[in-house]
C-alpha positions, 0 to 999 in steps of 0.5 A, spaced: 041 399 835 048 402 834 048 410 836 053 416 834 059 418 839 056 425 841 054 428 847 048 431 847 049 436 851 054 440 848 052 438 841 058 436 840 063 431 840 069 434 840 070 434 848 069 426 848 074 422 852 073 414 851 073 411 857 073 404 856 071 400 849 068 392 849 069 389 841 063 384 841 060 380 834 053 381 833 048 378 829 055 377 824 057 384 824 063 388 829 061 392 834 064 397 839 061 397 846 063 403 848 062 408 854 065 415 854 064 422 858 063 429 856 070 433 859 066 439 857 059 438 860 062 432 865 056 427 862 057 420 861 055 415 856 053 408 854 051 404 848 054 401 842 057 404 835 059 399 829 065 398 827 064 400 820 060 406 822 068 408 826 074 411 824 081 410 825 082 415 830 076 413 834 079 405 833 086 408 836 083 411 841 078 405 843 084 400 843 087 405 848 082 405 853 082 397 853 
C-alpha cells in the first residue's frame, strides 16, 4: 500500500529530504520506492508512493536522489 511523504512528527512535509528513490512496476501500476528523512526533526522513512499520486517537483527530486 502506497503511503504520503510526511513526517509524521512534525505534521509536515515541508522539511523532506529524498534520499534515495527505486522506480519499480507493480501489479501493472508505476510506483516509487522511496526513502527520506525529516531535516527538522532528523526522523527517517521508507515506503512506497505511486507514481500517479507525485507531482513534477517530487519526480524532479527523486530522480535526483537516483
Amino acid at each position: 500500500m502506497a503511503s504520503p511523504i510526511w513526517c509524521e512528527t512534525c505534521g509536515s512535509d515541508e522539511f523532506i529530504l529524498i534520499e534515495k528513490a527505486r522506480w519499480y512496476r507493480r501489479r501493472g501500476e508505476g510506483m516509487w520506492d522511496i526513502d527520506y528523512t525529516c531535516t527538522n526533526c532528523d526522523s527517517f522513512y521508507g515506503h512506497v508512493v505511486r507514481e500517479a499520486d507525485t507531482t513534477a517537483a517530487l519526480i524532479a527530486a527523486m530522480n535526483a536522489a537516483r
